[in-house]
BANUTI-50464 format. One line per field, with one value per residue (C-alpha): x, y, z. Coordinates in nm, 4 decimals. Layout:
N
px	X|...;
py	Y|...;
pz	Z|...;
REM end
This chain:
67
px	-1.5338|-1.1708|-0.9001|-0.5342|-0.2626|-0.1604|-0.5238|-0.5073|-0.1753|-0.3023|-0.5585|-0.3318|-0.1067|-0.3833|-0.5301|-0.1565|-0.1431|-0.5015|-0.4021|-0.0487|0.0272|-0.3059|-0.2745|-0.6676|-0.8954|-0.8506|-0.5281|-0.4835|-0.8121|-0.5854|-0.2794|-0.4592|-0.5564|-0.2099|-0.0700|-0.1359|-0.2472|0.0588|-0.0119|0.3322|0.3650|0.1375|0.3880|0.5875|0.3109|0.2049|0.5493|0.5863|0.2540|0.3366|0.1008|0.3578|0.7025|1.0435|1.0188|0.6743|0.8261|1.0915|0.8440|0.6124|0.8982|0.9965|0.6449|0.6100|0.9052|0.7509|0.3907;
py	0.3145|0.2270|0.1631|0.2845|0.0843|0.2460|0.2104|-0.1830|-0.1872|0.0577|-0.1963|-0.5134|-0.3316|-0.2855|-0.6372|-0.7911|-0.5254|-0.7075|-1.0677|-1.0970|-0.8629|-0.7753|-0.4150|-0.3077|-0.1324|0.1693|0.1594|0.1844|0.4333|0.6698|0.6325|0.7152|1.0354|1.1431|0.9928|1.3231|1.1283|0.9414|0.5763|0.4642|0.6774|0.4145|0.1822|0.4475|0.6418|0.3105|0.2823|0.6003|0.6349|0.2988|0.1156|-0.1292|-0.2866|-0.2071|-0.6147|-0.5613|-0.2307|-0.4736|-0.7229|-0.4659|-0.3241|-0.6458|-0.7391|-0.3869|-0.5047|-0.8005|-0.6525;
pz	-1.7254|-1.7710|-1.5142|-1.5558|-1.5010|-1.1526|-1.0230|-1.1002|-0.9136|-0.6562|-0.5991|-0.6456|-0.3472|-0.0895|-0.1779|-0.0938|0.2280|0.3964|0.2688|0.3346|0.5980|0.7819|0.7363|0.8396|0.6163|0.8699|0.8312|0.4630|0.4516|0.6748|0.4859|0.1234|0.3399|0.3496|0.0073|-0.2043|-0.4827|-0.5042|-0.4566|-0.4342|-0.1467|0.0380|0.2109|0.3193|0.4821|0.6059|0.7739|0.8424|1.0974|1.2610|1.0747|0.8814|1.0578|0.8659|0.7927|0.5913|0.4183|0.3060|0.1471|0.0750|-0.1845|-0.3122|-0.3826|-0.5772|-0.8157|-0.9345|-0.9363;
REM end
């Protein structure tokens, strides 16, 4: 089976959510609920339902650019 691009960086982002900033597994299961199939919606659902600070949206984004 092959994996596009976005669903290695899809994974790549929730791997650097649990290592970096602790985001739960419950946490980022609830936010993929609400992303509409959109994974770069993530962090700002994440944000958005209190799950993430503004500080982690921050270095969420910046880690995104060089990703």
């Amino acid at each position: 089976m092959e994996v596009k691009k976005g669903g290695i960086v899809n994974a790549r982002l929730i791997q650097f959510l649990q290592e970096e900033l602790s985001v739960s597994e419950s946490a980022i299961a609830i936010a993929q609920r609400h992303q509409e199939f959109t994974p770069s919606l993530l962090p700002m659902i994440l944000w958005q339902y209190g799950l993430v600070t503004l500080e982690d949206l921050d270095r969420i984004f910046d880690w995104m650019e060089t990703a």
